[in-house]
N, C-alpha and C positions, 0 to 999 in steps of 0.2 A: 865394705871391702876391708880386706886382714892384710897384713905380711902376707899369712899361708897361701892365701888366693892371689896374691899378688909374683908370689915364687911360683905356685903351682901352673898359673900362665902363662909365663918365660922359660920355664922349661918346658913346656909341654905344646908349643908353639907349633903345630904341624898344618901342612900345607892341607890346602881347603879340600884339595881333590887326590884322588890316584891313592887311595888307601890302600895297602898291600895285609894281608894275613900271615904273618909266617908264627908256624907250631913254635910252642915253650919248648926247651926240653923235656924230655919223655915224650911228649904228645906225638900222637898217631897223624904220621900227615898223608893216612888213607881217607876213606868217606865218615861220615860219622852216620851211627848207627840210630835213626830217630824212626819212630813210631809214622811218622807220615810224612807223604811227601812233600818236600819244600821249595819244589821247584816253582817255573812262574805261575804266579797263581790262576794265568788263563786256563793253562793248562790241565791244573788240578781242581780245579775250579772251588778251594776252599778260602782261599784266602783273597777277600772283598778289595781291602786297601794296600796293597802287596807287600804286606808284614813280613813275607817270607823274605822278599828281595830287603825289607829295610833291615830285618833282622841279620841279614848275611850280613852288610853293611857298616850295624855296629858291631858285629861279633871282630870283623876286618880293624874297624877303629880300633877295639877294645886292645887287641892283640898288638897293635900296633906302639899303642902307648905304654907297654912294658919296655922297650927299648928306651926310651922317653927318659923314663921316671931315675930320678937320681936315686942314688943306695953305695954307702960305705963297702957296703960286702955281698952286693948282687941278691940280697933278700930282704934287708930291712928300706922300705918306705916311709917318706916324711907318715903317713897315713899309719904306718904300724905305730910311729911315737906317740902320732896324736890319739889311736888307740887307747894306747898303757897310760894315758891318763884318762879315760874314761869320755874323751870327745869325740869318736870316731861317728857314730850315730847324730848329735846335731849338725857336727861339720859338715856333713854328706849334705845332710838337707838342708843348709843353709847354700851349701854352693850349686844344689843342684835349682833352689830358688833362685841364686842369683842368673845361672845362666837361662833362666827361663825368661825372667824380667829383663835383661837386655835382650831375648831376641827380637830381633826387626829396630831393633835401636842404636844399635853399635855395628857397624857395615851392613846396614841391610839386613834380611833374612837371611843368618848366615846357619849353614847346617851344622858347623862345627861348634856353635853354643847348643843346638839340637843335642848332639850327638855326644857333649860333655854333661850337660844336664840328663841323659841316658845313661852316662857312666855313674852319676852319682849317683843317682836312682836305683841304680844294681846295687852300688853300695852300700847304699839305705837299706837296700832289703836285707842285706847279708848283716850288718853290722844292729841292726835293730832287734835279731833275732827273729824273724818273721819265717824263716827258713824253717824251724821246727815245729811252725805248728804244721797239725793236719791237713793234706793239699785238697781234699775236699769241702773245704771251708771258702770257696772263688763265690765271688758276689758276679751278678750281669747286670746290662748298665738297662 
């Protein structure tokens, strides 16, 4: 455990349940335009473990924790500093480790280490550069 994970959990301390989505600026707070449907996966019948429902879920956290996040000037994140020195890629995945290894350790199975270890994991993906490679390159398990 760091300082930074130690600030980044006191500030970012949101209640277990009742996650709300509210749009960034500019964002469209009509439907979003996806290739399939995401509704319940009974329904649709594509989605086995209801990815769709958990997906909406963190998309709800994800949005939720910009309000959260401390910033001098409503753009710069502790995560942009840790960037500009070239830490933004192990940090992710160090924190998205830690929040995996206490779950079910620290209050139980709590979804909100779930759902932090999902946010860094985004982040991992974006700051590792994995974004640019070719999207036809998906492994199946």
């Amino acid at each position: 455990m760091n300082a930074w994970s130690l600030l980044y959990d006191y500030m970012n301390e949101l209640p277990e349940e009742g996650f709300e989505w509210t749009p960034l600026p500019g964002e469209s707070t009509g439907s979003i335009d996806l290739t399939m449907d995401l509704n319940i996966s009974n329904v649709n019948g594509f989605w086995k473990y209801e990815e769709d429902v958990i997906l909406k879920e963190v998309r709800d956290y994800l949005s939720g924790t910009y309000k959260a996040h401390y910033s001098n000037d409503n753009k710069t994140q502790t995560l942009d500093l840790i960037d500009s020195i070239g830490d933004a890629e192990p940090f992710c995945r160090s924190n998205a480790i830690k929040y995996l290894s206490r779950f079910g350790k620290k209050n139980g199975k709590s979804k909100l280490d779930i759902l932090k270890a999902i946010h860094y994991c985004i982040l991992l993906y974006h700051f590792s550069g994995v974004t640019k490679q070719p999207k036809n390159n998906y492994e199946t398990f």
